[in-house]
N, C-alpha and C positions, 0 to 999 in steps of 0.2 A: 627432266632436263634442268641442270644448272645453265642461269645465265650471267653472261659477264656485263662489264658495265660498256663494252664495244657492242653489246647486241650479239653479239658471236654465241650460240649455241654451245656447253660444253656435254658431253653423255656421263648420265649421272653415273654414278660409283656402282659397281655391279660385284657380288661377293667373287665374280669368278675373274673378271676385271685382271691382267697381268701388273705385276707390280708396275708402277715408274720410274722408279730406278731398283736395279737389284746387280748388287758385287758378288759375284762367286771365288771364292779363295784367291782373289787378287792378288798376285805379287808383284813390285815393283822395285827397281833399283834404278835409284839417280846418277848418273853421271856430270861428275862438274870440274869445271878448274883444266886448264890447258894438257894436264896428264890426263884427263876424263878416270878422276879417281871414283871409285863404285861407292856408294851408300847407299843400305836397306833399305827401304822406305815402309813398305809395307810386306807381309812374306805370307798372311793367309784372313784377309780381308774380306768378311763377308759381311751384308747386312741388304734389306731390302726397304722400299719407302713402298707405300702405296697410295694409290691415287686420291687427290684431297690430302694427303699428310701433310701437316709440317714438320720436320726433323731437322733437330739439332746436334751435327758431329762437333766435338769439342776436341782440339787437338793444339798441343803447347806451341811457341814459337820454333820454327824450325823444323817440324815433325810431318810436313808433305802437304800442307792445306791445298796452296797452290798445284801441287804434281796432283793429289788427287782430284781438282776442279779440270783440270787437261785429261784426265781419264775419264768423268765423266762425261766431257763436251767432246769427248773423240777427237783431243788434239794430239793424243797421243796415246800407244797401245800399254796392255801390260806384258810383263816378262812370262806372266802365269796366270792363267784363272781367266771370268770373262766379266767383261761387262756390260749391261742392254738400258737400254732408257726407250720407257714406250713398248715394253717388250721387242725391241729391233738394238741391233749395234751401233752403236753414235758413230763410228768412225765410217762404215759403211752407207748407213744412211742420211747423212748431213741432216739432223735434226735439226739442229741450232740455224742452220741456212733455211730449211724450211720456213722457220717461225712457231718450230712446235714446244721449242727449249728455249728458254731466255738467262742466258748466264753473267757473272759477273768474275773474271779471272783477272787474277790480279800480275802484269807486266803484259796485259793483250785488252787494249781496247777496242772498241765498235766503232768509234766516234774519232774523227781525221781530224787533228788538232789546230791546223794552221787555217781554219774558218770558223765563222759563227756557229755556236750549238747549234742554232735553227737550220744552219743549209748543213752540219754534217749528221743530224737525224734524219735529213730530205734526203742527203745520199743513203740511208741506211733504207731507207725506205724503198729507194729504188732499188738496192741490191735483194733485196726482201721478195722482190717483186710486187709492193704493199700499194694500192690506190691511192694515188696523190692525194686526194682532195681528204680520202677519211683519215690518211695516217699524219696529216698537218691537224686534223682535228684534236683527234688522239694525241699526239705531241705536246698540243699547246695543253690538251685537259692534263695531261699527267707533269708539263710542268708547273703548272697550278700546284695540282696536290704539293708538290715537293719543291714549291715556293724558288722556281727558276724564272716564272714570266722575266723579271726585268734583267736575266742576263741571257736570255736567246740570243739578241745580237751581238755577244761576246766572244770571241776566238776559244776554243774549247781550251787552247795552252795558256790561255791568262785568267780561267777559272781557278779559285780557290781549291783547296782538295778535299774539306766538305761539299763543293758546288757539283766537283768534278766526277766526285763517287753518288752525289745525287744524279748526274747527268747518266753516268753509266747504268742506273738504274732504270732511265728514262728509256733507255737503249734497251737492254733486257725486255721491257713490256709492252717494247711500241705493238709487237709485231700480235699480243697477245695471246703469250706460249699457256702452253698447259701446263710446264715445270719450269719453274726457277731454280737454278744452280750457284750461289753466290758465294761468293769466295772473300772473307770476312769485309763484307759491305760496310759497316761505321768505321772501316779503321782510320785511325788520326781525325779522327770528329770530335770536336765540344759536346756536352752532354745534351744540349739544347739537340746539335745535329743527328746526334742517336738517334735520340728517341722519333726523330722526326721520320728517320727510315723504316725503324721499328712498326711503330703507329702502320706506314704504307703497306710494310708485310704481312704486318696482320689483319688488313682489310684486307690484301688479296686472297691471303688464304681463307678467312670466313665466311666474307661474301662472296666472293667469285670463286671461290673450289679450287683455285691455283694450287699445284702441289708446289712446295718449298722445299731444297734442301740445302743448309746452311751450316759451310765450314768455317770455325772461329776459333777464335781464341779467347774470347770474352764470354763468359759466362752469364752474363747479365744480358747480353743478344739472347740465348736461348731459353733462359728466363721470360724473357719479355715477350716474344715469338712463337713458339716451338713448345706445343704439350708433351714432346717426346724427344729428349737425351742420348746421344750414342757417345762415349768416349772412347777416343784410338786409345791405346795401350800396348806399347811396343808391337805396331804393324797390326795389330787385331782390334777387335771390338772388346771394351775391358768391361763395360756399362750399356745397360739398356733402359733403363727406366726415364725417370724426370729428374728435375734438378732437385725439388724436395726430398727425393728418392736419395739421391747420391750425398747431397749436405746429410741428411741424417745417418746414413751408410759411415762415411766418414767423420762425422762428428765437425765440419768442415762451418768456420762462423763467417759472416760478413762483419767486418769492424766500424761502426759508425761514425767519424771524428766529425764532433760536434763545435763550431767557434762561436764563441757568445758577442755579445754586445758589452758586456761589463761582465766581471767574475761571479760565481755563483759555488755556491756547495756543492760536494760531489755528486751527482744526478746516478746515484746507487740505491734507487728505487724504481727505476724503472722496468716494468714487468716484462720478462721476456729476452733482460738482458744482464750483459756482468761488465761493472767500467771496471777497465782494462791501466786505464790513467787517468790521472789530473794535472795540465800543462797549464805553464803559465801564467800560474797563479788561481788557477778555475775557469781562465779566458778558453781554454780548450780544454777537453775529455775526451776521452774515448771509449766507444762501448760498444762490447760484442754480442751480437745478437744469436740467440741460442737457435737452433735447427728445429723445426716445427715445433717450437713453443708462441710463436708471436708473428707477424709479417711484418716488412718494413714499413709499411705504409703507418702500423699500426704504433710504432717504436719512433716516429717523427711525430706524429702527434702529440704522442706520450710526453716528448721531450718539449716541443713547443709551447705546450699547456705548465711548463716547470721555469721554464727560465727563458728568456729575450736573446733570438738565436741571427744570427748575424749568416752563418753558413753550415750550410752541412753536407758532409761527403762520405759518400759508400765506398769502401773500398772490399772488392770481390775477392774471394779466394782466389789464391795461386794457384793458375791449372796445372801448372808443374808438379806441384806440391802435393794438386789432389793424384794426378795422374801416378807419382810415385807411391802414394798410399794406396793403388787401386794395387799396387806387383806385389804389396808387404804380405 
C-alpha cells in the first residue's frame, strides 16, 4: 500500500491495474461564435496514463488544452471514440464529484468567488460530502504548502492570479483524488510562482502515488514534472517519449540570455553551448544550449563562475515551432 499524507490508503500499482486515464480514437469538434462555426479539434486521439504516472501532453496555444481537460472530467462528450478515467466513464460516473479525480480547468472554478478562500473550500467540502473537522485540516496543511495561510480570509475574487491558480490547486487535492487532471496550472505566474506549483506536483506524484496529467503549453512544466512527454499534433499523438527525447529529435535549443553587472568578453567558452550574441556592449549575451550535451543547471554555473551576472533568463522552445517540426 501507498500512503498519502491524509492517512488515506491508496492500492499499490498492480501490472494488471486498468489504466487512469485511457483515450480511445477520440474526436472532437468545437463549436463557437454566435454562428456555432465547427473547428477540429482532435479527429483520432489516443494515449493511455497509468496508475502512479505523471504525463505531460504538450499542446500550442489554441490547439484544445481546455476542450480536452472537459473531456476528461466528463464535462463534456466526444463526437467519436471513448473516454474512461479509473477504468469507468467520467461523465457517467461523476468522478471528479466523488473526490476520486481532482482537476484544474480553466474558465470553471471549484471555489465561489464572492467569500473567503477559507469558507469557499468549507463549501467545497461540504459538497464533497468531506468531514468538517479533517478537510479544515487538510485545507489549512495544503495552504501551508502552497504558501496561502495569510490569504484564507481573503475573497477568492480579490486573489492575485498566481494566489488564485494556487487556491484552485488547493481545490483539486482537498478531497485527495487519485488523479489530477490540470489544465495548464502556472499559467500567468512569475517564475518564483512556477516553480512553486511545480515543486507541489511533484511531491504528489513521488511520494503520494498521485497520478498526474498535465495539459500545457510550456515545456518547462513538463520538464520539471512529468518523466513522460506526449505532444498533440494535428488532433493525434505526434510524440511519446521525454523532453530530452524530443529536444534531441528536433535539434530544438533553449536560449540563455545572460545580463551582466558591467561588460565582459564574449562568454564563447562555455561548454555545452553556442552564444548566439553579444548585446550592449557584453552587458547582455546570449547562449544556446545544445540538446543532451550539458543541463542547464550545469551552463549557469559555468557562466557564473566567468563573469558577475546580474540576471538570467531561459527562454524555452516554441511549441509551435516544435509541434510544426514534428509534421515536416
Amino acid at each position: 500500500m501507498v500512503q498519502n499524507d491524509g492517512g488515506k490508503p491508496r492500492p499499490a500499482q498492480a501490472a494488471e491495474a486498468e489504466p487512469a486515464v485511457a483515450f480511445d480514437h477520440v474526436a472532437f469538434t468545437l463549436r463557437t461564435g454566435w454562428r456555432r462555426r465547427r473547428r477540429q479539434l482532435f479527429d483520432s486521439l489516443s494515449f493511455t496514463v497509468t496508475p502512479g504516472e505523471a504525463v505531460g501532453l504538450l499542446l500550442p496555444e489554441g490547439a484544445g488544452k481546455t476542450s480536452l481537460a472537459k473531456l476528461a472530467t466528463g464535462m463534456t462528450r466526444p463526437g467519436f471514440g471513448s473516454v474512461h478515467l479509473l477504468g469507468l466513464d467520467p461523465v457517467q460516473a461523476g468522478l471528479e464529484s466523488a473526490g476520486r479525480v481532482g482537476a484544474i480547468v480553466n474558465e470553471h472554478s471549484h471555489l465561489w468567488p464572492d467569500i473567503p478562500l477559507e469558507d469557499a473550500l468549507g463549501l467545497l467540502a461540504r459538497h464533497l460530502g468531506l468531514a468538517e473537522q479533517a478537510a479544515t485540516l487538510r485545507h489549512r496543511l495544503l495552504a501551508e504548502r502552497l504558501e496561502l495561510t495569510r490569504v484564507l480570509r481573503t475573497r477568492v475574487v480579490d486573489l492575485t492570479v498566481a494566489q488564485r491558480r494556487r487556491a484552485e490547486l488547493v481545490a483539486a487535492l482537498l478531497p485527495d483524488p487519485e488523479l489530477l487532471i490540470l489544465d495548464e496550472p502556472t499559467r500567468g505566474m512569475d517564475a518564483a510562482s512556477k516553480e512553486r506549483i511545480r515543486s507541489v506536483l511533484r511531491q504528489e506524484n513521488r511520494m503520494n502515488g498521485r497520478t498526474l496529467l498535465l495539459l500545457t503549453s510550456d515545456l518547462a512544466d513538463v520538464e520539471s514534472t512529468c518523466p513522460r512527454l506526449l505532444v498533440g499534433v494535428e488532433g493525434r499523438i505526434g510524440f511519446d517519449g521525454n523532453v530530452p527525447a524530443l529536444t534531441e529529435l528536433l535539434g530544438a535549443e533553449k536560449v540563455l540570455v545572460v545580463d551582466l553587472l558591467a561588460p565582459a568578453g564574449p562568454l564563447d567558452d562555455v561548454p555545452g553551448t553556442q552564444l548566439i550574441a553579444v548585446e550592449a556592449g557584453g552587458l547582455r549575451q546570449r547562449l544556446g544550449i545544445t540538446p543532451g550535451h550539458t543541463t542547464t543547471a550545469k551552463v549557469l554555473a559555468d557562466v557564473a563562475s566567468r563573469a558577475r551576472v546580474r540576471n538570467l533568463t531561459l527562454q524555452e522552445p516554441d511549441v509551435a515551432e516544435l509541434v510544426r517540426r514534428l509534421t515536416l
